[in-house]
N, C-alpha and C positions, 0 to 999 in steps of 0.2 A: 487571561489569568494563567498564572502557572505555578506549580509546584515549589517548595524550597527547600533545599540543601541544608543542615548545620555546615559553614564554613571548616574547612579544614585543610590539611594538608596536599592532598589529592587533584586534580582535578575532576569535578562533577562530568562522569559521563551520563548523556542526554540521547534515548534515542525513540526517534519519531517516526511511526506506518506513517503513510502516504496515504492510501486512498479511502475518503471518508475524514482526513485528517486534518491534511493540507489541501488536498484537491478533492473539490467536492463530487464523487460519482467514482466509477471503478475505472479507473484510466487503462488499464490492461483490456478489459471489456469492450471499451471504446476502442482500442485499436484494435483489439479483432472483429468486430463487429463491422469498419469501416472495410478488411481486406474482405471479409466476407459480402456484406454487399456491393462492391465493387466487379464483382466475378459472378455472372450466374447461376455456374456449375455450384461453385462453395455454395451461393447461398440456398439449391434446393436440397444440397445433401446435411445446410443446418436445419433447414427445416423438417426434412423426412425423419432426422435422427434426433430432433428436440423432444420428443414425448418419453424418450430412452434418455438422452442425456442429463434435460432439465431434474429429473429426481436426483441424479447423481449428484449436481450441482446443489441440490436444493439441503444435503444432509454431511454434515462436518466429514466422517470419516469417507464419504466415498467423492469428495467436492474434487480430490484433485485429479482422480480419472474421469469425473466430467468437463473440466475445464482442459486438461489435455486432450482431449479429443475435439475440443469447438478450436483448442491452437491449430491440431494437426491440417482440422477442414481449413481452416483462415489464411495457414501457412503452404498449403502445397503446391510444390513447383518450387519452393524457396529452399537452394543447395547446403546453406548454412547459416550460425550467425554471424557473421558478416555480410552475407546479403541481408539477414533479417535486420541488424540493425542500422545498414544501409537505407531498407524501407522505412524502421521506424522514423529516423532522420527526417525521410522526405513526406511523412505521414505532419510531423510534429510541425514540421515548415509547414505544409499546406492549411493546416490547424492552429496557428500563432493564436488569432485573436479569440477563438472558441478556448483552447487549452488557459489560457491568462485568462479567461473571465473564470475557469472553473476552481483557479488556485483559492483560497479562501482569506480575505486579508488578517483578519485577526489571528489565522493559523501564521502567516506568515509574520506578523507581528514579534508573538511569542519565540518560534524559531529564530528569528532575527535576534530578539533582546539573550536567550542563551549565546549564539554567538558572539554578541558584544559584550558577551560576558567574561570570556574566554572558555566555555565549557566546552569540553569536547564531543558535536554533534553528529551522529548518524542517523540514517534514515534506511530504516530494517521495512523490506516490501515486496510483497507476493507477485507484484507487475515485474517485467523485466527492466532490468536496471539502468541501460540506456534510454528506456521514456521515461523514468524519473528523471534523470542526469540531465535529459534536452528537457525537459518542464520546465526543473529549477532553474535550468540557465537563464529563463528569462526575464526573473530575478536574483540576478548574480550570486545563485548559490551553486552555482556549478561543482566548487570544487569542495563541496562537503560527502565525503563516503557515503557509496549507496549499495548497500547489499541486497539481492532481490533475486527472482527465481534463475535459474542457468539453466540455459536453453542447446540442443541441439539437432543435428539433424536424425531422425529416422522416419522409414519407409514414406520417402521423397517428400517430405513437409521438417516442420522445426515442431520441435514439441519438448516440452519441461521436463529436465533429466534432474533438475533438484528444484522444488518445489520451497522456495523462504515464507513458510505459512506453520503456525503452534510452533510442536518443540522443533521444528527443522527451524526456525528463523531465530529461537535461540541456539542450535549447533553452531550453523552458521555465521551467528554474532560470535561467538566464543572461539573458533577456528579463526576469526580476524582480532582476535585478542578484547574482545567487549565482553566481558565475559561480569564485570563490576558496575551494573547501572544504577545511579542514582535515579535518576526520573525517567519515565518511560509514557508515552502519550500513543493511546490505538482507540479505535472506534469497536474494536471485536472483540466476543468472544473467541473468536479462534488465537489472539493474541495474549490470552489468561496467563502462559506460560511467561511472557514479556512482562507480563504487568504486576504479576505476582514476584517477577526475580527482580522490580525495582523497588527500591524505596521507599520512592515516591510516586503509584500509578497515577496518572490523570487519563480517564475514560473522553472520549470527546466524542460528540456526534453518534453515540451509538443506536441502535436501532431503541424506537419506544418500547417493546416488547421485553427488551434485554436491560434494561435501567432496574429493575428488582433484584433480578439475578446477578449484574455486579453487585450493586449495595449487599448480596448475600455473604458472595464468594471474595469481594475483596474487603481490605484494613479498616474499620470504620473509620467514617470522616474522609473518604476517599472520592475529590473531585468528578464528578459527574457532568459534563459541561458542554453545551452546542455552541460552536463555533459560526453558526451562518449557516448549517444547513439545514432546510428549511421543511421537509419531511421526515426530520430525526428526531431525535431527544435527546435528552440535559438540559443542565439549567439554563436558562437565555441571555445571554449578553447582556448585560447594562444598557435599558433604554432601548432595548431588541422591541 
């Protein structure tokens, strides 16, 4: 299901978060989590400093110096992004058939039928923009814009020097010229600022917890919807 446009002269910009969205789980998560246990240095210094970091992660305003610090541990050793997204390349190859089971099909359904539409689609997301880029490629949406966190290096690891999460992911839409969204499709509250500056929000997959508090905060009548994820909420597919 998706949202509609009044036809007009324009075309409809369309822009869809990723994770939760289209890909069921936090794809950024997953790949740090994979360099981290891969290493068993990273993974006792994620575990010594989870009881410190997990709160940070756990609450909106301090989440993105928790998750830069689980990058910093996951990343170190790694000189820049270009080795980083050298790794991520050969993380996503070594993960083909796990990453395509996680994509969501009716997400991609949707995304598909905007682009057969001609609208013009972005995909606004907090992961780094190269594991989007290599996901989608392996349903040839490779070459649809992906704006997402920018990474680089300091004190010897990669860690997130602009964070595409709330209103940094609509700066960031707006400095690429998306600044006019019709339809807008996220699973978070952290994306309220997205969701409210479209037309048309369509929530999907959001947490059960947070399905009253949209219905508060956003348009009434404003699609509520589970895509296939099967721990979340919204309403359930047709015959789900």
């Amino acid at each position: 299901m998706s949202a509609a446009v009044a036809p007009g002269a324009r075309t409809p910009l369309v822009v869809f978060d990723f994770d939760h969205t289209l890909y069921d789980g936090d794809s950024g998560s997953h790949l740090f989590a994979w360099l981290i246990r891969r290493n068993p240095l990273r993974l006792l210094a994620a575990l010594l400093l989870t009881p410190l970091l997990g709160p940070l992660v756990a609450f909106l305003p301090t989440r993105r110096h928790g998750i830069s610090a689980y990058v910093w541990i996951a990343t170190f050793g790694l000189k820049g992004a270009r080795q980083f997204n050298r790794v991520i390349d050969a993380y996503v190859l070594a993960h083909e058939a796990q990453l395509r089971a996680k994509l969501l099909p009716h997400a991609l359904e949707v995304f598909a039928g905007h682009r057969r539409a001609g609208d013009v689609v972005v995909v606004a997301t907090g992961a780094p923009p190269e594991l989007a880029r290599a996901i989608l490629d392996f349903v040839a949406h490779a070459d649809v814009p992906v704006i997402g966190s920018l990474v680089g290096p300091r004190l010897g690891a990669i860690t997130a020097r602009r964070h595409c999460h709330n209103e940094e992911k609509m700066r960031m839409l707006r400095e690429q010229g998306y600044g006019d969204i019709d339809i807008a499709y996220s699973d978070s509250t952290a994306d309220l600022p997205l969701l409210l500056a479209a037309r048309a929000p369509v929530v999907v997959n959001p947490k059960a917890s947070r399905v009253a508090y949209f219905r508060q905060v956003l348009p009434p009548g404003t699609p509520i919807l589970n895509w296939g994820c099967g721990d979340r909420g919204g309403d359930p597919l047709p015959g789900a």
